[in-house]
N, C-alpha and C positions, 0 to 999 in steps of 0.2 A: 559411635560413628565419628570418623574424622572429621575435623575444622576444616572447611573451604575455605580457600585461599587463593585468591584471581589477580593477578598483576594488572594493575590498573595505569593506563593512560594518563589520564590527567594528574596522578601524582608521580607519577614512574617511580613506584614499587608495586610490591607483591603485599597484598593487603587482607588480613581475614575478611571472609565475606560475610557480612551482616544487614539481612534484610530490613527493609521500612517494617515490613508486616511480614511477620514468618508464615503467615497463613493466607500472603498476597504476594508470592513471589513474581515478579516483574522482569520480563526482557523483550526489548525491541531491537531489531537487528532490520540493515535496510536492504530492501530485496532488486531482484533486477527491473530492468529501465525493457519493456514489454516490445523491443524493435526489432531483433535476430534473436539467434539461437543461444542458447549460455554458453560460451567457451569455459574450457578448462579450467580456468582462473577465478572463474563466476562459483565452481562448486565447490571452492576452499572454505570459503563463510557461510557455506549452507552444508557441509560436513561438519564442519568446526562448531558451530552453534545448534546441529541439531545435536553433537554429543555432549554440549553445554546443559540441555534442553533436557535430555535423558537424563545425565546426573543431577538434575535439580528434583527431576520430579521421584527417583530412588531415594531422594535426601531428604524433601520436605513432603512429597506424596503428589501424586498427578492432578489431585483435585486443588493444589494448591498454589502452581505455576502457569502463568500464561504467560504463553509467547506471541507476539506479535512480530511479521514479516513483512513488509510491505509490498505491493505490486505500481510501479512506476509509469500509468498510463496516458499521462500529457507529458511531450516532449519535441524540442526541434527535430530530434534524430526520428521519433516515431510518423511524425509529418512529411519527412522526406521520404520515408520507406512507404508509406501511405501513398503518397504522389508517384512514385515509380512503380510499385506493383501492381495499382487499380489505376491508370492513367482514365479522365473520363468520369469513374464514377463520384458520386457526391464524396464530400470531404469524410465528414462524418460517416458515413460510411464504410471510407475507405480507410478510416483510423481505427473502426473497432473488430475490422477483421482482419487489420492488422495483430489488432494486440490481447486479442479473445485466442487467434490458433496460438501466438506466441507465448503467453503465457501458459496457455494449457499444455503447450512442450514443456515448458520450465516447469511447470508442477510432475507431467510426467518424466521430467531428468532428475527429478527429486528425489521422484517414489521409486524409482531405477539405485538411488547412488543408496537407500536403506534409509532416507532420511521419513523421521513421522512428518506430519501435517503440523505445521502450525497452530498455535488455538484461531489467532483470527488473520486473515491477508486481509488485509483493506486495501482497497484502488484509490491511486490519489482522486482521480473523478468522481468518486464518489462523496469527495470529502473538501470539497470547492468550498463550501458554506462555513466551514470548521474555519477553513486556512482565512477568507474575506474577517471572518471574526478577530483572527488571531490580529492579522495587519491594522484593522479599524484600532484595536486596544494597544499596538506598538505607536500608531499616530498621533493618540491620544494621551500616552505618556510621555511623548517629547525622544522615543526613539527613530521615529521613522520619520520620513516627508515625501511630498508628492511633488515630481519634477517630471516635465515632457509627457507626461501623460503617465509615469510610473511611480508605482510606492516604491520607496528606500530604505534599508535600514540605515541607520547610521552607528557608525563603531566606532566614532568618538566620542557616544553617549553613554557606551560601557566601559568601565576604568579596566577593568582586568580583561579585556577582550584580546583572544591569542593565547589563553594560559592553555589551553588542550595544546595545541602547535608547538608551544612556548616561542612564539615569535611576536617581537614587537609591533607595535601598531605601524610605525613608518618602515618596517621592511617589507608590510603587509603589499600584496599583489590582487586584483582583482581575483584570480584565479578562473577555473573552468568555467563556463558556461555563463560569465560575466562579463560584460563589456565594458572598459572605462570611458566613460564619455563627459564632455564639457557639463552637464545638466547633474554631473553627481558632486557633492560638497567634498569627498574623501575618493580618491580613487580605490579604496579599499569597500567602500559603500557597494552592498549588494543586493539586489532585485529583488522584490517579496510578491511586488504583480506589474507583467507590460502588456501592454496593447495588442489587443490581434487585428489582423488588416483580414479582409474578406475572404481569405483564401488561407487562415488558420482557424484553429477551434478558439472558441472565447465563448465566456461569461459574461454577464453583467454583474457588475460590481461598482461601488461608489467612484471612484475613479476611473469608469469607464466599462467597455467591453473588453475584456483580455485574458490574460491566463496565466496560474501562481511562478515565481521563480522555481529554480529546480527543492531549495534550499526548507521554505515554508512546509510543504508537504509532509514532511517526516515530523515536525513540531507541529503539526494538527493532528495524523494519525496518532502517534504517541499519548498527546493528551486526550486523545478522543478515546482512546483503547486503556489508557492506563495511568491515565492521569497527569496533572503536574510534572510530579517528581515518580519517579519510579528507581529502580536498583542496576538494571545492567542494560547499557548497552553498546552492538556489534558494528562489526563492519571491518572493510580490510583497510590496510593499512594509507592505501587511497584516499579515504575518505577525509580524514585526521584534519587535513586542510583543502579547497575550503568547505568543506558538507557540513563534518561534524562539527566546527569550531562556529560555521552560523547558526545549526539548530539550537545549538546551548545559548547564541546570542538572543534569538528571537522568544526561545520558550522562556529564560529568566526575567527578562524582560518586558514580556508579554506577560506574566504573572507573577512579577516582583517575588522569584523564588533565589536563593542563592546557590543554589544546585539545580538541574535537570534531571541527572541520571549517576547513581552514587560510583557506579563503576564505569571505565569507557575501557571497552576489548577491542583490539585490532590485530587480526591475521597478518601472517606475512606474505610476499609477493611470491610468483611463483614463474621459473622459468621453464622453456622444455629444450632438452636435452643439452643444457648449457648454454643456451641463449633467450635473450630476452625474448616474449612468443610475439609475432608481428605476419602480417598477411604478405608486407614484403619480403621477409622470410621464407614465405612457407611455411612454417612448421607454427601456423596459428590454429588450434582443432578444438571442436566443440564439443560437451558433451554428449550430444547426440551421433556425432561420427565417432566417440568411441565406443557408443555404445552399439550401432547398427552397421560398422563399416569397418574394412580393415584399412584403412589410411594410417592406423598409428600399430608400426609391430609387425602388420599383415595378419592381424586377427581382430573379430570383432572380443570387447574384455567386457567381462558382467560389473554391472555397477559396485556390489561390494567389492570386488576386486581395488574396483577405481577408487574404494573408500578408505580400507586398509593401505593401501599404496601411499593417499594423502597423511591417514594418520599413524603412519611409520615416523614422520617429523613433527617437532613441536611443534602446533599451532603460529607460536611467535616469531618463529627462523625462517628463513625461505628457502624454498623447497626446488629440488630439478625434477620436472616431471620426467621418467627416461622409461623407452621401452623395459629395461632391464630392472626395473622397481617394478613393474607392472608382472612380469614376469615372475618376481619371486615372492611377489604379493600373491600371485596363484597359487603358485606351489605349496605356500603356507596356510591360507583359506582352506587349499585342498586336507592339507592334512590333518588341520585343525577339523576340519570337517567331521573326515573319518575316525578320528581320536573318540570327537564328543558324537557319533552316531548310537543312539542306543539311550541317550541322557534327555529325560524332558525336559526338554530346555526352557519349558516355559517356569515352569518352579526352581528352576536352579537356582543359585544364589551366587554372588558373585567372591571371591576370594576377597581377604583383608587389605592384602599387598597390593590390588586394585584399586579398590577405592580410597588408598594410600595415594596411588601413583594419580589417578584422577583428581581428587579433591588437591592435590599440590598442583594449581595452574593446569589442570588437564594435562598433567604428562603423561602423553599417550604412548609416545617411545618407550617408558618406563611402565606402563603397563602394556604393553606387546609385549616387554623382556618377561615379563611375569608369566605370560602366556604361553610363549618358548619354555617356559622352567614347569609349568603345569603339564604340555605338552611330554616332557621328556619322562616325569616322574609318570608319567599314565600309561607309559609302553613299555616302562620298565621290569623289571623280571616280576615285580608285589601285583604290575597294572592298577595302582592302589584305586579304588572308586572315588575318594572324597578329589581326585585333581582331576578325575576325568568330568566329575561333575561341577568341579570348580570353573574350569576349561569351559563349561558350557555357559553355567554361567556370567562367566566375562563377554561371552562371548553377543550373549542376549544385551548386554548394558553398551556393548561398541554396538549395536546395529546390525548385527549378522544374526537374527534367527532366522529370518524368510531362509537366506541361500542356506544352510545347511540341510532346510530341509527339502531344497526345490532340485539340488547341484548336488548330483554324485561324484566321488573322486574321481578324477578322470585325468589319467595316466596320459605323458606326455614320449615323445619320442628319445630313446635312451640318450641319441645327444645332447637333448638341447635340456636336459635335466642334467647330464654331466658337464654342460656348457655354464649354467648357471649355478650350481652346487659345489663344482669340483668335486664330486665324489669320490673319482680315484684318488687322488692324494688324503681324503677324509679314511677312506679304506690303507693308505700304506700308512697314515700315522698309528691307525689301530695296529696293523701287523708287528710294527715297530715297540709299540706297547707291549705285546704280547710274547715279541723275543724278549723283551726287557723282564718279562713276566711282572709288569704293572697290570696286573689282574682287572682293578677297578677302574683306569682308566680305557681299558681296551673296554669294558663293560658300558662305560661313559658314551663313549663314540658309539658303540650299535645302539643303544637308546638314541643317539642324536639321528641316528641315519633311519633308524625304524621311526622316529617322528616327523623324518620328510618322504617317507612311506617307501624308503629302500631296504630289501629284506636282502640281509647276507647269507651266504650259505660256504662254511671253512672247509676247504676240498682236504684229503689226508696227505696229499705233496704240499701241504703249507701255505697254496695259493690262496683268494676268496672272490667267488663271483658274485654277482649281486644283481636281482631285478626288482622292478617299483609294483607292488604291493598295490592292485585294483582294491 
């Protein structure tokens, strides 16, 4: 089996992976903020890390990786949407039917996009008593203090604070969901618990009634799920500052550890159709409208589609979400479909060149090419079995068994299959070959065309027409 290998954040390289406990593999990754629906952008690090998720437990066995996701459920923003959709009813009330329907979309735009379950989602509200613990024990070692009625961290009580960011303490910015105010000793000082006034949700807590910073929450579920220290954790590239660079503050800190999490992954950002995605825009879509609605294409697209699409590009690079990826993410799903019909896919096995291309940083672009190549040799003159079953097998370790076997090939209109393929010209290079009498390259090409399910047929005047192969 090949050596994993994950490029890590906080040293920026590319570093073998080696677990705390080979028999306790460990990863937290932070899940959405429970107020709207997930946009596009939301299901980059919940593709990316459910096929992190897959290849660990292929690697070390399923019984021996838990994943942990978190569920986001005290927030300014879920408060507001609280107050505007249930105007009238109690608060509490109007929070948790806020973020019970919302999250259970996000769970079902999951189980849509081919991703598994998580071993555990924990709600930050659930986990209030964890987070008051964690801040009492930051007080109490001389990292935190209590000002205006708020607990503080303080980031001039940790020397290396900023090495995830790699930014200095005095460049440091309050950042998101932080306010600088006269009452904090460091403008870089950030919230761990503030005050609720009558008409928020709050706790009791030693400093009051209120409720955790955004920041605490991920450093109580974590250690509440998995300890201290564990081995990997996600998020996009968002996060880096300031999310992830405070949780590593409060959790070392909070349990005089000199690590948190041995690996830090971060996705890259994602725009659509070459611009950055914004509601001023327009072209901000969720994935629930692509999955139920044709506002993006003018068709509704099956979730695998939306998964291969994402994982055509590294993980690390950032991606143009564009009709025309989505489109030839079908076509391909499709054929791959049809290749591996016939292959239990449950027993397959996956090809070497796979979990070659997986276990190096997740190259998933480099295993899609393997796939393309498994493809080609399968519809070849031999049809050989061991790539049609190889084929299926890759095909089970990316997340695509359900749709192969729910989604029949389904043939699109001869244009816009010539629109996105160029066949014609794919068809006069062969013709070309074949005056040249390069035998095995004109042979090359109708394998390539027979694996995007276009079947030639050589007329005796020299022409060749061609239609797509239900």
């Amino acid at each position: 089996m090949p050596q994993l290998r994950l490029y890590n954040t906080l040293t920026r390289a590319k570093e073998d992976f080696v677990p705390f406990d080979a028999a306790k593999v460990r990863m937290y990754v932070c899940g959405p903020t429970v107020y709207d629906f997930a946009h596009i952008g939301n299901a980059r690090p919940v593709i990316v890390f459910d096929t992190l998720y897959r290849l660990l437990r292929r690697l070390y066995g399923p019984e021996h990786v838990t994943y942990v996701r978190n569920i986001t459920d005290v927030d300014d923003k879920i408060n507001a949407r609280a107050a505007r959709d249930f105007p009238g009813q109690p608060l509490n009330e109007a929070i948790r039917r806020v973020t019970e329907s919302t999250a259970n979309q996000f769970m079902a735009d999951a189980k849509a996009l081919g991703c598994l379950e998580p071993t555990v989602q924990p709600r930050a509200t659930d986990n209030i008593a964890e987070m008051i613990e964690i801040i009492q024990s930051l007080i109490d070692r001389g990292h935190a203090y209590v000002a205006a009625g708020e607990a503080l961290f303080e980031v001039s009580t940790m020397p290396d604070y900023g090495r995830l960011s790699r930014r200095a303490l005095e460049d440091q910015q309050a950042g998101a969901r932080v306010a600088v105010e006269a009452h904090k000793r460091n403008p870089a000082d950030f919230v761990l618990w503030k005050l609720s006034s009558e008409n928020e949700p709050g706790w009791d807590s030693p400093w009051g009634r209120g409720r955790p910073g955004w920041h605490i929450e991920c450093s109580a579920m974590s250690n509440r799920y998995l300890g201290e220290t564990f081995d990997i954790h996600g998020g996009g590239l968002d996060l880096i500052f300031p999310h992830h660079e405070n949780e590593i503050a409060q959790s070392r800190c909070a349990f005089g550890r000199d690590v948190m999490a041995r690996v830090w992954m971060h996705n890259g950002f994602l725009q659509v159709e070459g611009e950055k995605m914004s509601k001023s825009l327009g072209n901000f879509i969720t994935i629930n409208e692509l999955l139920n609605t044709e506002k993006f294409g003018g068709r509704k697209w099956p979730g695998e589609v939306l998964r291969l699409a994402m994982l055509r590009t590294h993980y690390r690079q950032p991606i143009d979400w564009t009709v025309k990826a989505l489109e030839e993410a079908y076509y391909t799903l499709s054929t791959w479909n049809r290749i591996a019909t016939g292959s239990n896919i449950r027993s397959a096995q996956p090809s070497e060149a796979m979990l070659s291309a997986l276990t190096d940083d997740l190259n998933t672009a480099a295993a899609i090419a393997e796939m393309h190549g498994l493809a080609r040799r399968a519809v070849g003159t031999d049809r050989p079995a061991d790539a049609k079953h190889a084929l299926a097998g890759n095909l089970a370790l990316l997340g695509f068994t359900e749709w192969m076997s729910k989604v029949p090939f389904e043939s699109k209109l001869r244009q816009e299959l010539s629109a996105n393929f160029d066949v014609q010209k794919i068809i006069n290079a062969r013709l070309d070959a074949r005056k040249a009498r390069n035998w095995s390259e004109s042979d090359r090409i109708r394998d390539e065309l027979a694996a995007m399910g276009v079947v030639l047929k050589d007329n005796k005047d020299g022409t060749t027409t061609w239609e797509i192969k239900r």
